[in-house]
Residue, then its C-alpha position, 0 to 999 in steps of 0.5 A: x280734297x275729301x275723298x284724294x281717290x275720287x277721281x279715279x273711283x268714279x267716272x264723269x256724269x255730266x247735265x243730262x238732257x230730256x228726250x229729244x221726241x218731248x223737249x221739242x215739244x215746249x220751251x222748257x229748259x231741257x235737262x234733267x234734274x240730277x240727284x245730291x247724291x250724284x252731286x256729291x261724287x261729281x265733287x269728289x272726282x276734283x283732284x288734289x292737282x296743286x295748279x288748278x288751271x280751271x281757274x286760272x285765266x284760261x280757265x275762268x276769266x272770272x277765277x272762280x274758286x273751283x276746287x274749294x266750292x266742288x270739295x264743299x259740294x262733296x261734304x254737303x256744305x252747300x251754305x259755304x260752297x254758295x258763298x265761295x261761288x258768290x266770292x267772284x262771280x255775281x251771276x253762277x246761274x247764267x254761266x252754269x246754264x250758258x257758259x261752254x266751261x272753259x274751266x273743264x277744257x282747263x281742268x287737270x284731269x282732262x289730260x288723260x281723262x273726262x274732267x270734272x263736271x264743273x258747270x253742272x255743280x255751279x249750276x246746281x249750287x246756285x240754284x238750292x242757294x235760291x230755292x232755300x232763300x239764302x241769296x239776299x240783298x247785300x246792302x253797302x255799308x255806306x252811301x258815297x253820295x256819286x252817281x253812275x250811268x249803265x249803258x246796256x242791261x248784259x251780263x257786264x251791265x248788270x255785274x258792274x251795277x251790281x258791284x258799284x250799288x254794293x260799293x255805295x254809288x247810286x246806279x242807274x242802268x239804261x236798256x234801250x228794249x223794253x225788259x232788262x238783261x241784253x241777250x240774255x232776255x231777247x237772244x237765248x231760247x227758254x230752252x237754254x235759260x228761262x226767263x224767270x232765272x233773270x228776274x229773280x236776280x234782277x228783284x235783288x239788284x232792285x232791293x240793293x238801291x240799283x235803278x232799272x231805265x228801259x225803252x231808252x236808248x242812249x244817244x236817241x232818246x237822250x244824249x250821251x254827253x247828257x249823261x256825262x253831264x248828270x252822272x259823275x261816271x258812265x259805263x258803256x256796257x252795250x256790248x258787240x251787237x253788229x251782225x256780221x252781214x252776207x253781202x251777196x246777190x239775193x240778200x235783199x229777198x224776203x225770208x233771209x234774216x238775221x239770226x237775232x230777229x228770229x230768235x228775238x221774236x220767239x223769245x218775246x212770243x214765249x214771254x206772251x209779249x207782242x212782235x210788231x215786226x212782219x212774223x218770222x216762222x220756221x213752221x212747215x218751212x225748209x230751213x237753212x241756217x249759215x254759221x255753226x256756233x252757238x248762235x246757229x245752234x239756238x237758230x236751230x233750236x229753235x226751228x225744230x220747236x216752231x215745226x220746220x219739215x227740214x233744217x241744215x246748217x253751213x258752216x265754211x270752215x272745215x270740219x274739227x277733229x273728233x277729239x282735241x286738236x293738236x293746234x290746241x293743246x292743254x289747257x287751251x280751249x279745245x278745237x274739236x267736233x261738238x254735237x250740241x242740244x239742236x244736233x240731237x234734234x235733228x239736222x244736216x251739218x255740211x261744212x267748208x261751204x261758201x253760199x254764193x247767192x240766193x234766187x227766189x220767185x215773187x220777192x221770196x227765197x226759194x233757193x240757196x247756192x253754194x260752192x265748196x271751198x278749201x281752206x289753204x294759207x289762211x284763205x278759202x278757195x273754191x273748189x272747181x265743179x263743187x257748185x250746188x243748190x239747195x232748197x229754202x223758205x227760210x235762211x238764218x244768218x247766224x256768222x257771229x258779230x264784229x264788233x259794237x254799233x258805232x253809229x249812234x252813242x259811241x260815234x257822238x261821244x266820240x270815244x277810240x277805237x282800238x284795231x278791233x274796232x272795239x272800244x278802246x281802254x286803259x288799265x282801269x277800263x276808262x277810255x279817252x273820255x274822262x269818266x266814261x268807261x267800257x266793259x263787256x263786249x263793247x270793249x271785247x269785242x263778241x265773247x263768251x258770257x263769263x269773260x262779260x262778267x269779268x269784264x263788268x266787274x273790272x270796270x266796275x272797279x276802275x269806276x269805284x277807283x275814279x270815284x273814290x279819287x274824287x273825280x267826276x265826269x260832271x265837272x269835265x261835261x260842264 
């Protein structure tokens, strides 16, 4: 590496963040900008380790090129680092900004010290590669003449199409909402991702020859076996979008929602678009949000910038160490207490809790009850004399998802289910329709955004391998 001592010579500087009292103030992304200076040592602390786990499959299921583009970064080769970065990932921007970095839990250092400050190099990378114009269209060296169907407009829809445009396939990508890119669009808060960061991708996706179809949803609006018919190859990139429900007495009261219609909302009202469904505000409410993810942590987010008086947040699993759990040693993602962005801005978090219903007065919420719970032999039991409750206008689902809508395509198509209830694949990512695909969370089951990349790009070569074996799923359709 260029400077072997870096990592003992320099301590670790992570993204910084904007002060809470003005982040909340507006949607803006909310960290600081970070000087090249600075950039360059946080290069210099990536050691010579000869096993860099950071890019492994524990580390980064896409195995981006880590060590080489963060000694580029050291010696101000930006140009060469983006080309590494772009070698295997086609979207760094998105996983710079959202990706939680397995690849630092992964990272050599982090044994015994910070690991290096991956995420916020990739990030920066990418970006100065936009700013100074050098992320252009890579146009396919020849045309193939075959057609594939994208069904989903994620991470894993939009890798795959990109991949298949630049092998030479004519790409059409259908999205059932009226913009492109899946959460990414209508499920991450501006404040984590702006929105123009998709868009200026999405304008070299369009130079490259892919086609954008939204407002449609396949298998409502056109059939799947429709597809089958008019496309030599269908991806199914929809990715796990059944929330996982709360089935318990008082459901049905208003103010108890799903944690994607409140955030969809606000990210469409952020965008200056129209919500047609009945508004959902946290504005001068009490707030409470049942799950402590990512998702529960945007719901929050959220709330704090729409003005709620209180907020907290249930989680029923016990609470995680401070530090590295023993259950997860290194390289394994770490099982460990995290304060996100939303924790900052203010929140109870109380955990090992199990609500158990919900009362309300005149068709609304007013109350959350609940009780505490153990967690023994891989079950929660309720602990005797914990019952409480609590006041709320407003309750946020956010307990993750289980899997892919299977009312709808994937049922009428009828493709397999593996014991997940995911949709279920061979080798080359096909399933057990000739010439339909899946990748993604549709075939993963929910996951993190860089294992969607990965995924898109797997499928999209299982695709190009179909193709150029001459096959086609309008032969079998017909």
């Amino acid at each position: 590496m260029g400077d072997p001592k870096g990592f003992m010579k320099y301590p670790r500087e992570g993204p910084k963040r904007k002060p809470v009292e003005l982040r909340v103030l507006d949607w803006k992304e909310m960290y600081e900008p970070i000087s090249e200076d600075k950039l360059k040592v946080q290069g210099a602390r990536c050691m010579d380790c000869g096993v860099p786990f950071c890019q492994g499959n524990t580390g980064c299921p896409v195995v981006n090129l880590i060590p080489e583009w963060n000694d580029l970064v050291y010696r101000g080769r930006w140009k060469d680092a983006l080309k590494a970065l772009h070698t295997t990932n086609n979207f760094p921007e998105f996983t710079g900004r959202l990706c939680p970095a397995p690849c630092e839990g992964a990272c050599v250092l982090g044994i015994n010290e910070d690991p290096v400050s991956i995420r916020i190099l990739e990030w920066n990378i990418i970006d100065r590669g936009f700013d100074e114009g050098l992320v252009t269209p890579i146009l396919p060296v020849v045309q193939t003449g075959k057609t594939v169907a994208i069904v989903g407009s994620g991470p894993a829809g939009l890798a795959a199409a990109q991949q298949l445009a630049r092998a030479g396939h004519r790409v059409t990508l259908f999205e059932k909402s009226d913009r492109i890119g899946g959460l990414l669009r209508y499920g991450i808060p501006d404040f984590k991702m702006e929105k123009w960061v998709i868009d200026r991708r999405l304008e070299q996706m369009k130079l490259e020859g892919v086609e954008f179809k939204t407002g449609v949803a396949v298998g409502r609006d056109i059939a799947g076996e429709q597809l089958r018919a008019q496309f030599d190859a269908v991806g199914l990139t929809m990715g796990a979008e059944q929330p996982r429900e709360l089935p318990i007495p008082g459901r049905e009261l208003k103010g108890v929602h799903l944690a994607m219609e409140f955030l969809t909302q606000q990210n469409r009202r952020t965008s200056g678009l129209p919500v047609t469904d009945d508004p959902i505000t946290a504005k001068g409410k009490r707030v409470v949000i049942i799950g402590g993810g990512d998702t529960g942590s945007d719901c929050l987010g959220t709330a704090h910038r729409q003005g709620c008086v209180e907020a907290h947040q249930f989680e029923l699993l016990p609470e995680p160490p401070p530090q590295r759990a023993g259950s997860t040693p290194w390289p394994l993602w770490p099982m460990q207490l995290r304060t996100s962005h939303a924790h900052e801005e203010g929140c109870d978090r109380q955990w090992s809790v199990s609500t158990t219903k919900f009362t309300g007065h005149n068709g609304h919420v007013t109350k959350l009850h609940a009780n505490r719970v153990a967690f023994e032999s891989g079950k929660f039991t309720p602990i005797p004399n914990s019952d409480f409750e609590m006041n709320a206008d407003l309750v946020l689902l956010a307990m993750g998802f289980t899997g892919p809508v299977k009312n709808g395509l994937l049922d009428s198509l009828g493709v397999k289910y593996d014991q997940r209830g995911a949709v279920a694949v061979d080798e080359t990512f096909m399933t057990n329709l000739d010439g339909v695909f899946a990748g993604g969370d549709t075939k993963r089951g929910a996951s993190l955004i860089v294992w969607a990349i990965a995924e898109g790009r797997k499928m999209a070569a299982g695709i190009h391998q179909y193709l150029r074996a001459g096959k086609s799923a309008k032969k079998i359709a017909s």
